[in-house]
KEGU-751324 format. One record per residue (C-alpha): residue in three letters; x, y, z. Coordinates in steps of 0.25 Angstrom, whole numbers, padded with zeros to 4 digits, always signed. Layout:
<rs>
AlaXYZ/...
</rs>
This chain:
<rs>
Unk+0431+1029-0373/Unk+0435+1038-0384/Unk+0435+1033-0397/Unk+0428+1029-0409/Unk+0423+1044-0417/Unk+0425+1042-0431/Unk+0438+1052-0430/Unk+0444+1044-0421/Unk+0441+1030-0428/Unk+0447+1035-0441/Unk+0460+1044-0435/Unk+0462+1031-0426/Unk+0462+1022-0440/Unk+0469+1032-0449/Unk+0482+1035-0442/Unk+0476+1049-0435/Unk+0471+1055-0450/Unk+0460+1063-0445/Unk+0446+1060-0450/Unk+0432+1068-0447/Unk+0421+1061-0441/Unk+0410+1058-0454/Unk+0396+1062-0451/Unk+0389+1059-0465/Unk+0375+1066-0466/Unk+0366+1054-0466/Unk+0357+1057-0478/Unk+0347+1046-0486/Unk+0354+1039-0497/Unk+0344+1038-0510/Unk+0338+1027-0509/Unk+0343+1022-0524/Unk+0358+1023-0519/Unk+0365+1010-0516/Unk+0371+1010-0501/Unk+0385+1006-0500/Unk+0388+0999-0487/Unk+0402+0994-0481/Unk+0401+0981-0471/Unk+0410+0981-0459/Unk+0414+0969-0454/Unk+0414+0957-0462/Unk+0409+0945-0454/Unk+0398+0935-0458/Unk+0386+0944-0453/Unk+0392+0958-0460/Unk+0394+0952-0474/Unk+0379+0946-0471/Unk+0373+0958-0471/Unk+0385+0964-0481/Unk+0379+0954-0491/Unk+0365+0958-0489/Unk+0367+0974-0493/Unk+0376+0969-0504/Unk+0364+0962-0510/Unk+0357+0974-0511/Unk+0355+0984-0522/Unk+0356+0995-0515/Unk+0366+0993-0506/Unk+0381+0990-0507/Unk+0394+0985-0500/Unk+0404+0994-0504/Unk+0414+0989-0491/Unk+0418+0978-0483/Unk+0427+0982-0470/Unk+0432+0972-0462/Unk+0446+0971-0454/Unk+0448+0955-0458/Unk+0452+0954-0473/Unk+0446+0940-0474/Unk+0433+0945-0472/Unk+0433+0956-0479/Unk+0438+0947-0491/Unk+0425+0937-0488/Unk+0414+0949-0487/Unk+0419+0954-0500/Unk+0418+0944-0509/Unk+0403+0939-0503/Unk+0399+0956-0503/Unk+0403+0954-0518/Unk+0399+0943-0523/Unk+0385+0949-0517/Unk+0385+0963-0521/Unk+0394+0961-0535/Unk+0404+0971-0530/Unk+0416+0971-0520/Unk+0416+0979-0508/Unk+0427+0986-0504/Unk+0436+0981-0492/Unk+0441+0990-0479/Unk+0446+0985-0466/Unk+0445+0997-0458/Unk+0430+1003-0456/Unk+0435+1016-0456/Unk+0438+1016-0469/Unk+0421+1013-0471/Unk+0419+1023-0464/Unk+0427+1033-0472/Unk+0421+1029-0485/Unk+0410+1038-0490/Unk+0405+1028-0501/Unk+0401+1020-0488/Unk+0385+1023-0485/Unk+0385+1013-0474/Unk+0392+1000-0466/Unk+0386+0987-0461/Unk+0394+0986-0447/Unk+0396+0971-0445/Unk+0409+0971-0438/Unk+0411+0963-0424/Unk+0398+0969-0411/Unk+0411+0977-0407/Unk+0412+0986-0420/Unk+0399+0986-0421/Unk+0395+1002-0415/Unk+0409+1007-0417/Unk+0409+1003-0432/Unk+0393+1008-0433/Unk+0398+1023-0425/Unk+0408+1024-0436/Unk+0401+1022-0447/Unk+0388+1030-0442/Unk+0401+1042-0440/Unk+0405+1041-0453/Unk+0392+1043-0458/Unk+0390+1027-0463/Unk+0375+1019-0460/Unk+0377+1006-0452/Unk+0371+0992-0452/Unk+0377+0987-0439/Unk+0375+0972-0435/Unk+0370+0970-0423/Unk+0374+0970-0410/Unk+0375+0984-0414/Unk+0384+0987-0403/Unk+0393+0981-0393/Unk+0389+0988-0380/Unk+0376+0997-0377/Unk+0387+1012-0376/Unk+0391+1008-0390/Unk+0378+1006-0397/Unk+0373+1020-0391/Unk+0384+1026-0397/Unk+0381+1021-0411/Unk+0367+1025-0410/Unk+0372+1038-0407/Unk+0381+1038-0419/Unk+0369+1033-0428/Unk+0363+1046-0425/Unk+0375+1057-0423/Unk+0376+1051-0439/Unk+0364+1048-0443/Unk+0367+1033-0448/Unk+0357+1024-0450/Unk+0364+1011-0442/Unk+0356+0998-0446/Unk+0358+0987-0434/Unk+0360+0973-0440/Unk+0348+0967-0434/Unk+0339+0966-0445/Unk+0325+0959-0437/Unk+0321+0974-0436/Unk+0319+0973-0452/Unk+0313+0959-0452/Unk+0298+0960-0456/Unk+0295+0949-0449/Unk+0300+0954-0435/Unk+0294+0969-0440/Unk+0280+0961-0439/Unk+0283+0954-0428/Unk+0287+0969-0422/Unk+0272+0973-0426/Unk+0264+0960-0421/Unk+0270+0964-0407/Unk+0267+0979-0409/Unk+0252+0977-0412/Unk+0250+0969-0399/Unk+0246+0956-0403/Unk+0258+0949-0397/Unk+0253+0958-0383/Unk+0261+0961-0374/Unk+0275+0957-0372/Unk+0284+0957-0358/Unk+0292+0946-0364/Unk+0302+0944-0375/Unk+0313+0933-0376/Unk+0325+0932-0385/Unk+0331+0922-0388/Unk+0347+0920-0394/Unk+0348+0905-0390/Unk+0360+0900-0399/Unk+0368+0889-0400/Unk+0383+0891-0399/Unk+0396+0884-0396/Unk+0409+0890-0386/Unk+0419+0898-0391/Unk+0432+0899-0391/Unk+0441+0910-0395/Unk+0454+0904-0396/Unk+0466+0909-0395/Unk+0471+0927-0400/Unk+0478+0925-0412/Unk+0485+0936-0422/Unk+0473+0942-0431/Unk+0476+0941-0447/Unk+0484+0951-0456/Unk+0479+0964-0457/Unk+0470+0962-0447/Unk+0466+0974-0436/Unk+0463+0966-0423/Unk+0461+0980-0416/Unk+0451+0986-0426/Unk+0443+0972-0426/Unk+0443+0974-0409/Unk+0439+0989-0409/Unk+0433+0993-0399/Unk+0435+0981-0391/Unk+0447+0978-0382/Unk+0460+0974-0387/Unk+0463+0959-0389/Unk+0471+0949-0396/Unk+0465+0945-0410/Unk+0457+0932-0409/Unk+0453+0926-0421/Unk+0440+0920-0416/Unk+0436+0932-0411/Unk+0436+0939-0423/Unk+0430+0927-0430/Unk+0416+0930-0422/Unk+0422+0927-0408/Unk+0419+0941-0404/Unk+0402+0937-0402/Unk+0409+0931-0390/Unk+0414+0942-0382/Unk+0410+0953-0375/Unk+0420+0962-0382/Unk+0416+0961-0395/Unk+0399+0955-0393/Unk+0388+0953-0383/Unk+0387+0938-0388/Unk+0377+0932-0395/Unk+0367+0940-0388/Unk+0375+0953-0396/Unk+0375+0944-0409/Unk+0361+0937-0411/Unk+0352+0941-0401/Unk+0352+0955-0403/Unk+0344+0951-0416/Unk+0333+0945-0406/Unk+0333+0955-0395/Unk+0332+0967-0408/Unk+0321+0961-0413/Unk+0315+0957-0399/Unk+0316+0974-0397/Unk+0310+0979-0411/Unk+0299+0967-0407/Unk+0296+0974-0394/Unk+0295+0988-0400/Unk+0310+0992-0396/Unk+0307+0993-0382/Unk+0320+1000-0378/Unk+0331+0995-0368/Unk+0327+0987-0357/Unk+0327+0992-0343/Unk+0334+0980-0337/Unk+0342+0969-0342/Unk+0346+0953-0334/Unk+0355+0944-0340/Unk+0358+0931-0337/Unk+0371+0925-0344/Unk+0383+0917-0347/Unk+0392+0909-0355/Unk+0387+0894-0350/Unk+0386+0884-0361/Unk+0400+0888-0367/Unk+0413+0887-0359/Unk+0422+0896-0367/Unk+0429+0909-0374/Unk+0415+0918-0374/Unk+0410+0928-0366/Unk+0398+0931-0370/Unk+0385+0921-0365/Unk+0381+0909-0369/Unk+0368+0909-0362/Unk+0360+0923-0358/Unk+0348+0926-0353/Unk+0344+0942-0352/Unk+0331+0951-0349/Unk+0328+0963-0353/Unk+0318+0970-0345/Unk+0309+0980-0352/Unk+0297+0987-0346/Unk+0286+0976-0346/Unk+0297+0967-0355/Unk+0307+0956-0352/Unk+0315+0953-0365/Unk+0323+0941-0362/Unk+0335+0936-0371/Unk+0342+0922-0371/Unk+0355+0918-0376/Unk+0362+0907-0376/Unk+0373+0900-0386/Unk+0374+0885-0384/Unk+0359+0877-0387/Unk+0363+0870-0401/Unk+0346+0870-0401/Unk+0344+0883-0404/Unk+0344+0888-0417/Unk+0343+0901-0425/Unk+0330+0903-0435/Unk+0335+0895-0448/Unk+0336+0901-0458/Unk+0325+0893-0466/Unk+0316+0899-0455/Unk+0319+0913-0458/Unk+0317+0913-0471/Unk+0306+0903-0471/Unk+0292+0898-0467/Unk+0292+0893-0454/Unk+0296+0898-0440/Unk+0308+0895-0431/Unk+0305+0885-0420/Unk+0305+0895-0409/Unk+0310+0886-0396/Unk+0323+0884-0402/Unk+0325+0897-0411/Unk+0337+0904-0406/Unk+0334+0917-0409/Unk+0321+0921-0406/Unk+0311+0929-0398/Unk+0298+0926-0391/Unk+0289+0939-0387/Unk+0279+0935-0377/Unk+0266+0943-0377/Unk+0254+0942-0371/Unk+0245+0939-0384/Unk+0258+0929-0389/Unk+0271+0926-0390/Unk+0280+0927-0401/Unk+0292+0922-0408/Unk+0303+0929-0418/Unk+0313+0924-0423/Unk+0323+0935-0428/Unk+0330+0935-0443/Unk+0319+0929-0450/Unk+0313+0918-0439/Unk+0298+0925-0440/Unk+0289+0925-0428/Unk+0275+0919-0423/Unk+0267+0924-0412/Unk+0260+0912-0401/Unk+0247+0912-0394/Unk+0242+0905-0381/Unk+0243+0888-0386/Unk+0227+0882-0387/Unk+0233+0872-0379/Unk+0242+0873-0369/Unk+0256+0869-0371/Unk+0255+0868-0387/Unk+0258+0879-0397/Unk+0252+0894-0396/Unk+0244+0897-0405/Unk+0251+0904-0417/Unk+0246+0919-0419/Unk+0255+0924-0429/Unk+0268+0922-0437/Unk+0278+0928-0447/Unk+0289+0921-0454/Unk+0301+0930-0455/Unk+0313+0932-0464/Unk+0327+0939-0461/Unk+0328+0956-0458/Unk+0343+0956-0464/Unk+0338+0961-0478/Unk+0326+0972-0473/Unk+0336+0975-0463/Unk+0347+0979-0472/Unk+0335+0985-0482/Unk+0331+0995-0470/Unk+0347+0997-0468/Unk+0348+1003-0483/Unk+0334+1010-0481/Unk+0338+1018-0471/Unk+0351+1021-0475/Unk+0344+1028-0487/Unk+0333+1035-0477/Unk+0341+1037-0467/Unk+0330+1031-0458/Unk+0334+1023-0444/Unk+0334+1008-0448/Unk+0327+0998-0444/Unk+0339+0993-0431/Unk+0343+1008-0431/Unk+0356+1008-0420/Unk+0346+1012-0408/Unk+0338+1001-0412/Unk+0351+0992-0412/Unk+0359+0998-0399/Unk+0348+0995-0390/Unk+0345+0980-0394/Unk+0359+0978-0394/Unk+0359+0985-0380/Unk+0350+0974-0375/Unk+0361+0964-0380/Unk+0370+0972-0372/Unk+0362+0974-0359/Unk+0360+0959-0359/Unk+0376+0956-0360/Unk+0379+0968-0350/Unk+0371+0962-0339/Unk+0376+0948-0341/Unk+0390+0953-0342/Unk+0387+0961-0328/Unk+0385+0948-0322/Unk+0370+0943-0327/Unk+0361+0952-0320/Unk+0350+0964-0320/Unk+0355+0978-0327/Unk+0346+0988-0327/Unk+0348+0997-0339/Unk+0345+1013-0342/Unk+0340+1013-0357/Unk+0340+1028-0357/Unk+0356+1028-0353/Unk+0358+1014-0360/Unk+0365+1011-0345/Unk+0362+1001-0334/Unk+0357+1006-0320/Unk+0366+1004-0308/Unk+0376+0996-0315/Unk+0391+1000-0318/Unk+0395+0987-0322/Unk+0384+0985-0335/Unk+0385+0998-0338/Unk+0401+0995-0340/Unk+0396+0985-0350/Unk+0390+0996-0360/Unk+0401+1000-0367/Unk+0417+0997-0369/Unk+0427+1004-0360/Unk+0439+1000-0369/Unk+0445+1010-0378/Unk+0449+1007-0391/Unk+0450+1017-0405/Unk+0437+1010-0410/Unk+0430+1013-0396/Unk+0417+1020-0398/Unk+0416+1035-0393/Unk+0407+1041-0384/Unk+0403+1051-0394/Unk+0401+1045-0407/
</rs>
């Protein structure tokens, strides 16, 4: 796979002019100076977080890059009417890569883009706030924390429950031992949901580049539906919902655990049951995770209309979710208790043995919670300033997003029990999963073994 250096990115979108590879000395900004930030990648999620730095004094958006003009259109009028000054408006990323006013990018594009975008920018000497996942296959998230470093780029991974003080108490409870002992953890993604259908290819709209929005996936007809958020449904492009929301629950189930590594072992039980239809990805998913003297489990499903996601009433409130039915949460079982968390805001309480038998445990301790986005983006900016890691530094992010990958490599390789090498971040004895760690298409945007 050659491609994607910076030289070859930039003499591939400019006709051949040659370019140098950038390599801008990461030194600490003063800590009064404003940080100008571009979004890429203009969907719900990215003008979210877009809005959130705009809102800051210390920060601004100076640019908004998107390939589809009617989002650029939407995210420029909302980042505006926010920060009281218009960002700019470029289609091609490149172009935010060349500008030196540019001190760092929020990378909210499609999983796909995710790592190549993130390699880009680190080479061309930017910060990055990647959402999460990270990446789209384990070879590519090595290869951005290897970039992170060769450039020395502070890379933020969108999953602020690592800057929630709530979960950072939660973190020390389990640390001083009161919870006791912990050989089990559960984490649950059990959604509700609805088939899919992805209609028929159509012709994509004026101006319009189909093959930059692909990148480094395969060539295909355009398909509206899968621009418009039908991509989470496809191998290509996602891992699923697992890729998409319960990477929050499995990265917070990690920092809770002391950030036990990679797991030794991985089983996965899976398939698309409840929903007769266009996706490939599961509907229903059961995996284990075998760690030394821990099995972390994960559950998946998208079809229950019972199960709900914490309210957002309860995150910013006084009471707790009811944890049954909670959607998205996790239950640590120790030997002096068990807890609950609920991530973004959902709190957490700790449970003893019941007085009686078949009736409540007895409650040992609680925390309400609030939302991590803004101490998140706060750490972001801090560390942009000190040149410290952050507090989801890439290596952080790669191998929680390599869990979600593990789990969907061993469903994929027919449901079953893959031994994995975390040294070599490859799986013993299988030629088949190990296959599944990368891409072995070649596009101009493919990432290159050296980066």
């Amino acid at each position: 796979m050659p491609l994607i250096t910076r030289r070859a990115f930039v003499a591939s979108s400019t006709s051949g002019a040659a370019t140098l590879v950038l390599s801008s000395a990461a030194t600490a900004k003063p800590a009064s100076a404003k940080v100008v930030l571009a979004l890429i990648g203009a969907g719900g999620r990215g003008v979210g977080v877009a809005l959130d730095f705009a809102s800051r004094k210390d920060a601004e958006v100076a640019c908004v890059c998107d390939l589809h003009e009617e989002r650029l259109a939407r995210a420029v009028k909302a980042i505006a009417t926010r920060q009281g000054k218009a960002p700019k408006t470029l289609k091609e990323m490149r172009r935010v890569f060349d500008d030196k006013a540019i001190d760092a990018v929020i990378i909210a594009t499609p999983d796909h883009w995710h790592a190549p975008a993130s390699i880009l920018a680190c080479q061309a000497g930017k910060d990055v706030y990647v959402e999460k996942p990270p990446s789209h296959n384990i070879w590519e998230g090595r290869k951005m924390v290897q970039a992170a470093r060769k450039y020395d780029r502070v890379v933020q991974v969108g999953t602020q429950n690592r800057s929630s003080p709530y979960n950072l108490a939660a973190r020390d409870y389990i640390k001083s031992g009161k919870l006791g002992e912990i050989h089990l953890v559960k984490v649950f993604n059990l959604k509700s949901g609805s088939p899919f259908r992805l209609g028929a290819n159509d012709k994509p709209p004026t101006g319009f580049d189909w093959e930059a929005w692909l990148g480094p996936a395969p060539s295909r007809p355009h398909n509206a539906r899968l621009f418009q958020g039908g991509w989470h449904q496809f191998w290509t492009y996602s891992g699923g919902d697992l890729a998409d929301d319960g990477i929050h629950q499995i990265d917070l189930a990690m920092m809770l655990l002391g950030d036990p590594g990679l797991p030794r072992a991985v089983h996965c039980s899976a398939g698309r049951f409840a929903h007769k239809d266009d996706g490939e990805v599961p509907d229903t998913q059961v995996i284990t995770y075998e760690f030394p003297k821990l099995l972390l489990t994960f559950e998946l499903t998208g079809w229950p209309p019972y199960m709900d996601k914490i309210a957002g009433d309860i995150r910013t409130g006084s009471e707790f979710p009811f944890w049954p039915q909670c959607a998205t949460r996790i239950e640590l079982y120790g030997s002096q208790g068990l807890m609950y968390i609920g991530p973004h805001g959902g709190g957490w309480q700790v449970f003893g043995r019941a007085k009686r038998q078949s009736r409540p445990g007895e409650l040992i301790e609680q925390l309400h919670g609030r939302p991590g986005d803004a101490p998140h983006e706060q750490d972001f900016i801090d560390c942009i300033k000190s040149r410290k890691r952050a507090n989801a530094d890439v290596e952080i992010g790669h191998r929680s997003a390599s869990l979600v990958h593990l789990g969907n490599i061993a469903h994929r390789t027919g449901n079953q029990r893959l031994e994995f090498d975390a040294k070599s971040e490859t799986f013993v004895a299988s030629d088949v999963a190990n296959r599944l760690l990368r891409r072995h298409n070649q596009t101009k945007y493919s990432v290159a073994d050296e980066v």
